[in-house]
N, C-alpha and C positions, 0 to 999 in steps of 0.2 A: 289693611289687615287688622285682624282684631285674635286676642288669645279667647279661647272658648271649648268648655270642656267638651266632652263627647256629648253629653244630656244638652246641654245647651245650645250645640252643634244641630242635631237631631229637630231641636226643635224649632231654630231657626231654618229649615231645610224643608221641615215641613209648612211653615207658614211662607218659604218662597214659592211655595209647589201651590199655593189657595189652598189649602186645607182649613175649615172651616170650624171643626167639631174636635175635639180633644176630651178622651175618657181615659181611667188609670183607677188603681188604688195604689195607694202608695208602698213602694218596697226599696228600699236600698239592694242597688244601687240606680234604680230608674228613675228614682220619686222627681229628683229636679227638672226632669225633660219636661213633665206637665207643667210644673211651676215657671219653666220660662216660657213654655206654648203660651200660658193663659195670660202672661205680661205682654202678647200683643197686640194689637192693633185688629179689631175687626174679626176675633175668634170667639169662639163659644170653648168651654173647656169645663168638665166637673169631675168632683171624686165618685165615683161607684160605691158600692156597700161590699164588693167584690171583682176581681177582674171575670170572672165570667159574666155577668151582669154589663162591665163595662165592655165588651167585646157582643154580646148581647147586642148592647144601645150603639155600637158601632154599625153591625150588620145592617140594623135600623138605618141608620142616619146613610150610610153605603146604600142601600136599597132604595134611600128616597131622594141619592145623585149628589149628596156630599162628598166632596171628601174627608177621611175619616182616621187620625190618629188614637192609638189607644196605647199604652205603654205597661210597664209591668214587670218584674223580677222574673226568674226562672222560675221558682216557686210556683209564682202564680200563673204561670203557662199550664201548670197542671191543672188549678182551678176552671181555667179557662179551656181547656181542651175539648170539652163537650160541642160548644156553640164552633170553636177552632174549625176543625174536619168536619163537620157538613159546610162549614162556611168556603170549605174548599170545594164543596158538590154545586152551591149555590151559584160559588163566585160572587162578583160585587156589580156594585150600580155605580158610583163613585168611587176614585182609587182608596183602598184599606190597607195600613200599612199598621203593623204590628210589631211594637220592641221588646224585643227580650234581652235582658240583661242579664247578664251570668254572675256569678260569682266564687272563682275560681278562690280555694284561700281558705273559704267561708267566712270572710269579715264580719258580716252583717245576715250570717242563714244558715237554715241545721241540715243544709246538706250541699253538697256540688252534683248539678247534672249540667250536661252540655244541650242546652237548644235546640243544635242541628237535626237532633233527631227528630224532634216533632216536627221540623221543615219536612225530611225524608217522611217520615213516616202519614202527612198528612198529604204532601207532594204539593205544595208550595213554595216558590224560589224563596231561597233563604243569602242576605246579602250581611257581608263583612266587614266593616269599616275597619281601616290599621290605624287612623287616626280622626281629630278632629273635623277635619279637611272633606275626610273621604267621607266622614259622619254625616257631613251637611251635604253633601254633593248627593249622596247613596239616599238621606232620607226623601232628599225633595227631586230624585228622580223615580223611588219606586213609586211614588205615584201614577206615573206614566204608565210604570209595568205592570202596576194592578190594570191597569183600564185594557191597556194593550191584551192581556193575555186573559182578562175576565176572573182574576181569584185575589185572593189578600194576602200582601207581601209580608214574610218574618224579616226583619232588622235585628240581628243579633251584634249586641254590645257585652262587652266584660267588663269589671270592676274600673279596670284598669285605661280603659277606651269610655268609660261614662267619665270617670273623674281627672282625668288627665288634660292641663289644658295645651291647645299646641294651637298655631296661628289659623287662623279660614280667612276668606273672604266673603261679607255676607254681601248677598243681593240685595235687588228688589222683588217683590209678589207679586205675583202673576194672579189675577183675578180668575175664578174657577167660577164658570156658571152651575147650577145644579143639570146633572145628566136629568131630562125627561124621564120619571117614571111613568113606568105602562103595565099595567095590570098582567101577570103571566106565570099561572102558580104551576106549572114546568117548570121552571127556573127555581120560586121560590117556596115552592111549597112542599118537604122533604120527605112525602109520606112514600114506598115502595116502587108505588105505577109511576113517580114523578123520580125519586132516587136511582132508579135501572138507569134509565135514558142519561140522566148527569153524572153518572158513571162514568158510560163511555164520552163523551164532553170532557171529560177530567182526563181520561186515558188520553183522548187524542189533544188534549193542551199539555199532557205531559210530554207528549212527542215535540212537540211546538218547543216546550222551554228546551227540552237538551239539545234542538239544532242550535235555537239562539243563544245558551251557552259556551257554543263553540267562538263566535266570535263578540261574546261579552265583552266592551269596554271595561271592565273593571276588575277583569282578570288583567295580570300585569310580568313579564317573564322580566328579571334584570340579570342579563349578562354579565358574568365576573369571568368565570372561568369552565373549563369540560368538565372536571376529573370530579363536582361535586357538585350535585342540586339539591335544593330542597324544597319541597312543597310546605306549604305555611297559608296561614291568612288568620286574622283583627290585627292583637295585640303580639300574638308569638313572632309576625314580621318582625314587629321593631325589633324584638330580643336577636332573633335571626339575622340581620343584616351589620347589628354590633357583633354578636358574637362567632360569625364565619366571615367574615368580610372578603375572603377570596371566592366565597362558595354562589355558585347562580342558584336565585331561588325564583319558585314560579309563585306569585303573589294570587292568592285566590281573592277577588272580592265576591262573587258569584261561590258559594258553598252548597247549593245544591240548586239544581242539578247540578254534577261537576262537566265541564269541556270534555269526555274523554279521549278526544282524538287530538284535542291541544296538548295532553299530560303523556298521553305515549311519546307524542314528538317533543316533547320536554325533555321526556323519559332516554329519548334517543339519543341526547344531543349533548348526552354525560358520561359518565362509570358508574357512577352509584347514584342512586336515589333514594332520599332518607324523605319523612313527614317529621314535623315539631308540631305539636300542639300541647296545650293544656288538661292533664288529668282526665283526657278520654282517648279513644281509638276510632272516634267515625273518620277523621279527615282517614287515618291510614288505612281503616277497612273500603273505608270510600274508594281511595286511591285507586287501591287492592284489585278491586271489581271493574275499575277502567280497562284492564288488562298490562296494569304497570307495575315491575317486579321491584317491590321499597325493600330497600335492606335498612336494619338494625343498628342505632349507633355502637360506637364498640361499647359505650356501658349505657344503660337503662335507662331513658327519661324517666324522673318523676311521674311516681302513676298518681298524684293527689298537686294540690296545691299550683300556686301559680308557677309561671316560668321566671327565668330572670335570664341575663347575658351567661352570666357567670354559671349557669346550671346547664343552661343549652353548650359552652363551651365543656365541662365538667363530662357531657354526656358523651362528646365527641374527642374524650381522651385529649384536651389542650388544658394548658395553663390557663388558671384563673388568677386574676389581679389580686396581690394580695388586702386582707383589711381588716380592721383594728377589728377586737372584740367588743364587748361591752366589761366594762369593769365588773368585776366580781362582787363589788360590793352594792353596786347600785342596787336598790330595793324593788321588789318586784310589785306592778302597780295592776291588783286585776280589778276589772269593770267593778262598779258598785253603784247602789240605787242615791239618787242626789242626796243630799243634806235637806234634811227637811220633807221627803218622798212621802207621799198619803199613804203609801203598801206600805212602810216597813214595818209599822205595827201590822198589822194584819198576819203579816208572817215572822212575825215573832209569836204572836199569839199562837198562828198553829203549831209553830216548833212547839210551845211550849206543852200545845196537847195531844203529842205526837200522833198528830193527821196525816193521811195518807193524801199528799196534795197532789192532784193531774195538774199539771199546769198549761199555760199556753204560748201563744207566738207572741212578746211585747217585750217593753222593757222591766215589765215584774219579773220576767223569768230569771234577772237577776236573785230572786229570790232562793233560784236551788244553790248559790253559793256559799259559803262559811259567813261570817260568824251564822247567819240567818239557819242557810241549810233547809230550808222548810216546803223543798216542790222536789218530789220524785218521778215526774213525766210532763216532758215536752215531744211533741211531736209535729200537728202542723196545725194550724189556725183553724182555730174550734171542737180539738180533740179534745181538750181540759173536759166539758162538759160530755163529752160521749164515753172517754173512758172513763172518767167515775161512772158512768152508769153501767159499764162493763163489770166494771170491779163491784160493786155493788150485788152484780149476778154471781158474780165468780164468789163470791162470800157469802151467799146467803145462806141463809142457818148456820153459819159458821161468826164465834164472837170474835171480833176484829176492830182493829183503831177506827176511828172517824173517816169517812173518805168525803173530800173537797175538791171539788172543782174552783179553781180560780183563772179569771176568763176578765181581759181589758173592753171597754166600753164597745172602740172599735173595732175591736175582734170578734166583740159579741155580734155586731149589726153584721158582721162579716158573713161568718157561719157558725154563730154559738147559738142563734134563734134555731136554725132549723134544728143541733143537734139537742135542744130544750124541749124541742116539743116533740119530737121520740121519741122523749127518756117522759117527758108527761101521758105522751099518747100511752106508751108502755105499762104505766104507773111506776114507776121507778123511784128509788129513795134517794138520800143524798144531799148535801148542801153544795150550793150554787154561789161563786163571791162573784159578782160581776164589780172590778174596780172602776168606778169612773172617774177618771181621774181629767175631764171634759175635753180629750183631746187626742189626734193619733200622737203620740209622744215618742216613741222610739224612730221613726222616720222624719221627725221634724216638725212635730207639731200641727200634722195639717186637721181639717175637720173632718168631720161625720155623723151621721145622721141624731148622733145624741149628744151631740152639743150645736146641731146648727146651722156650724159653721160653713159656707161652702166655697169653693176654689178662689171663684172669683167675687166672693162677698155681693153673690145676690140673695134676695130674700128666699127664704126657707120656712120649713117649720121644725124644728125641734123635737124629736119624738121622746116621752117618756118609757125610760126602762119600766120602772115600775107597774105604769098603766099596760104595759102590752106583754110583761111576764104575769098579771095579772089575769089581763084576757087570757091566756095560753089556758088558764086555769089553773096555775098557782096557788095557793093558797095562803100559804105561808111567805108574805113578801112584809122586806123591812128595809126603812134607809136608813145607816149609820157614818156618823164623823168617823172615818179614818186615824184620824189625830188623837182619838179618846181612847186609850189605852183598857179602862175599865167597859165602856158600852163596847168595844168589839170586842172584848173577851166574853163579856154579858151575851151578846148575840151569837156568835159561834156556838158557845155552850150551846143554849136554847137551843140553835139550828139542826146542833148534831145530836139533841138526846130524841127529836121523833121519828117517827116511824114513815115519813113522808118526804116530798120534797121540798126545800127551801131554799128561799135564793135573797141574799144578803148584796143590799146594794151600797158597796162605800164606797160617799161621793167627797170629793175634795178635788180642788183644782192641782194639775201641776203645779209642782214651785217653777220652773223656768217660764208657764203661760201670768204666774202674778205673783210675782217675787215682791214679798213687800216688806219693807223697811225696819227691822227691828233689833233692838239690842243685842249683843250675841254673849252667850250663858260663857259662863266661867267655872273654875272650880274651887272649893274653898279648903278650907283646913282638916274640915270634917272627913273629908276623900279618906275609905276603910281601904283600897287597893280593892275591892271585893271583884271588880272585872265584867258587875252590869252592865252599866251604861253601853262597854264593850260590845255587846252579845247584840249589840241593833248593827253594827256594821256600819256609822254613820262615822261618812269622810272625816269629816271635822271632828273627831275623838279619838286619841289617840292615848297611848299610857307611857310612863317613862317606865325606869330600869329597877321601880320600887311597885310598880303596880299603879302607881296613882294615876288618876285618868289627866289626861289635859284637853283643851278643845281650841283649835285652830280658830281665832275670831275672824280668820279671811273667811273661811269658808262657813262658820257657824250662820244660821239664820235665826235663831232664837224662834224654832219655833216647840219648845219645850217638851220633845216627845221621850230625851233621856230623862228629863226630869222625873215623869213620870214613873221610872225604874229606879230613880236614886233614893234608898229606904233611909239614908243616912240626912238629906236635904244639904247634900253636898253638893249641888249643881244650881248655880242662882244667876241670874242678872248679872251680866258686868256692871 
């Protein structure tokens, strides 16, 4: 037995199945399943510029008799939805198993949605895992059920099931030949005369999966007692099984189709039947439609956020174990961009020319915080640049602040190209910050197409921002140091007084990708309490109970960007 989280589960589950091909972009909470696929033996694995693209290059590598993992956040199931549902009209050539990872909570995403639905709504069996075990069992068997029933399986994981580690036992790989392709654009070629007929093909493999969800291995009923069941399946089991411990629950691993003639005889074989899930209503509307009557806990599950033991008891009118608070005094620690971050200037400088900043999906978006405060829209990867060119329209001939787009390297290659060359095709005004800061950074650092780098460090080519916002027809392109407090205030200006568009490339590496060695600043005598240095938001500066600034030499990296703001020359060299 080995401990292994739900991501590493997954993908050891897929590599027992032969699964040969492995695509993703990276999203917390999915990004590790690629990472451990591509540490194995005898795979192919790479980042996408996008999960549509990599569900794309799936279908492909599926159509030509691989088999074919691609992974992905919830987020990017919407990205990917387009290639999704015809890929359900198409079906596969090689099994295509598809993860989605939820994130109940929102730890690491600017919204909660629940999965299931794109399973229902595209009609594709959608499977559950409640833990590691079932992670690895579940991924390296949907491959069979892609093949078996001809379409590509959703694997839905949650925060809580990707990073949770709990015991499996891993196998051996079973060697996958490539399925025979055969030329037959019926199947694959999705134009009206060819989509009627794989219609009905889809209808009647939809009849196919709800017999064989009646007696799905991976649905699971445990006996406790009459007087209370519950329907459950991932991570709300576990909650469920702590927190009724008398109560019979019917364990769904199979979430869509649902068994309906297993859950009425479920349904029968109680008094009451309740659903628990996490901050949505498909399992119970699901239920609902089986023709099984769910009654209501005596008070409300949470309609947001995750479950725990102690909320699923809460909702069921029992005692919750009692437990300590947090001390009152302890200091409250919210997200902040590192010591040393190539953005922070950047948005300090717009704070200070109070810009109207779109911002994007990264970890700049630390930027709409205090002291900074300097991004008034986030919304989903590659908006930054589309809605400045909304706002742009929405004010014209009207005189109004600066409006900026600021958009990360990898987000750009994402979908900040296409939403550039709209806003160029359109003629549209505005300035463009593309940070490159040469790396995906808020998910871990993985690569993309503008720094190189790729999954499994084979040769690439590097594509220049510069040269290819250039071709777009740009005209106005410039790279600036990050770090120079005077050339990005220099550059911003210039960007924002024409009448055109411009797009400002600052390039500096992450400090966590080349953290290099250097003295850490201090403060001297001179310190006016004046509260600059403050206004960057950097960890490592803090003030005492006079105003004076002080600087944490743990965490300082002397890479001199306060300096730059202290008029006093009150921040020098330890």
């Amino acid at each position: 037995m080995e401990l292994m989280s739900g991501n590493e589960a997954i993908a050891q589950g897929a590599w027992e199945a032969g699964c040969s091909i492995g695509v993703a972009y990276p999203g917390t909470p999915s990004t590790e399943t690629l990472e451990a696929f591509a540490a194995k033996e005898g795979v192919y694995a790479e980042w996408c510029v996008n999960e549509k693209v990599a569900v794309e290059v799936g279908i492909g590598a599926s159509a030509a008799g691989a088999r074919v993992l691609a992974t992905m956040k919830h987020v990017g199931v919407n990205v990917a939805a387009d290639p999704l549902f015809t890929a359900a009209y198409t079906g596969v050539g090689g099994g295509f198993v598809i993860l989605a990872a939820d994130d109940p909570g929102m730890y690491s995403s600017q919204n909660e949605q629940d999965s299931h639905y794109y399973a229902q709504a595209a009609a594709i069996p959608c499977l559950d895992p409640a833990d590691s075990a079932e992670a690895l069992a579940f991924a390296r068997d949907a491959f069979d059920i892609s093949e078996r029933f001809d379409v590509p399986v959703l694997l839905r994981s949650s925060v809580r099931i990707s990073h949770t580690k709990t015991p499996v036992a891993p196998g051996e790989r079973v060697e996958r030949p490539l399925v025979p392709y055969e030329k037959d654009p019926a199947k694959w070629v999705m134009m009206p005369a060819f989509a009627k007929p794989r219609r009905a093909v889809q209808l009647a493999r939809i009849d196919d999966l709800r017999e064989w969800a009646e007696t799905c291995p991976y649905n699971e009923v445990v006996r406790r007692g009459d007087e209370v069941g519950v329907v459950c399946a991932g991570a709300a089991y576990q909650h469920v099984v702590e927190a009724l411990p008398e109560a019979s629950v019917f364990k769904l691993g199979l979430t869509w189709p649902l068994p309906a003639a297993a859950l009425r005889a479920f349904a029968g074989s109680v008094e009451r039947l309740y659903v628990v899930e996490e901050g949505s209503c498909y399992l119970t509307d699901a239920v609902a439609v089986c023709g099984v009557a769910v009654s209501e806990p005596p008070c409300a599950l949470p309609r947001a956020g995750e479950l725990s033991p102690g909320l699923v008891r809460a909702a069921f009118g029992l005692d919750t174990p009692p437990h300590a608070d947090a001390a009152p005094d302890v200091p409250a620690r919210p997200p902040a961009l590192c010591p040393g971050c190539p953005h922070r200037l950047v948005f300090k400088e717009l704070a200070r020319m109070r810009a109207i900043v779109t911002g994007d999906i990264g970890c700049y978006t630390l930027g709409a915080l205090p002291p900074l405060s300097a991004m008034d829209t986030t919304v989903d990867m590659g908006a930054s640049v589309s809605m400045a060119h909304g706002f742009e329209l929405a004010l014209a001939g009207v005189e109004h602040r600066p409006v900026v787009a600021v958009i990360g390297d990898s987000t750009f290659a994402h979908s900040g190209l296409s939403s550039l060359i709209s806003t160029v095709y359109n003629r549209g005004a505005g300035t463009v910050c593309v940070l490159d800061n040469r790396t995906t950074a808020m998910t871990g650092r993985q690569g993309n197409p503008f720094n190189g780098v790729t999954l499994q460090n084979r040769p690439s080519r590097e594509l220049n921002i510069e040269a290819v916002v250039a071709a777009l027809g740009v005209e106005d392109v410039r790279t600036v140091d990050p770090n120079d407090a005077a050339a990005v205030r220099t550059a911003l200006k210039e960007a924002v007084s024409t009448d055109d568009i411009s797009v400002i490339v600052f390039r500096s590496p992450c400090v966590l990708l080349e953290r290099k060695a250097a003295r850490p600043l201090w403060v001297n005598a001179s310190c006016t309490a004046c509260g600059s240095c403050a206004t960057l938001g950097c960890p490592a500066i803090a003030r005492d109970e006079q105003g004076i600034a002080l600087i944490d030499a743990a965490l300082c990296i002397g890479c001199g960007q306060c300096v730059q703001y202290c008029r006093f020359n009150a921040i020098v060299p330890e």
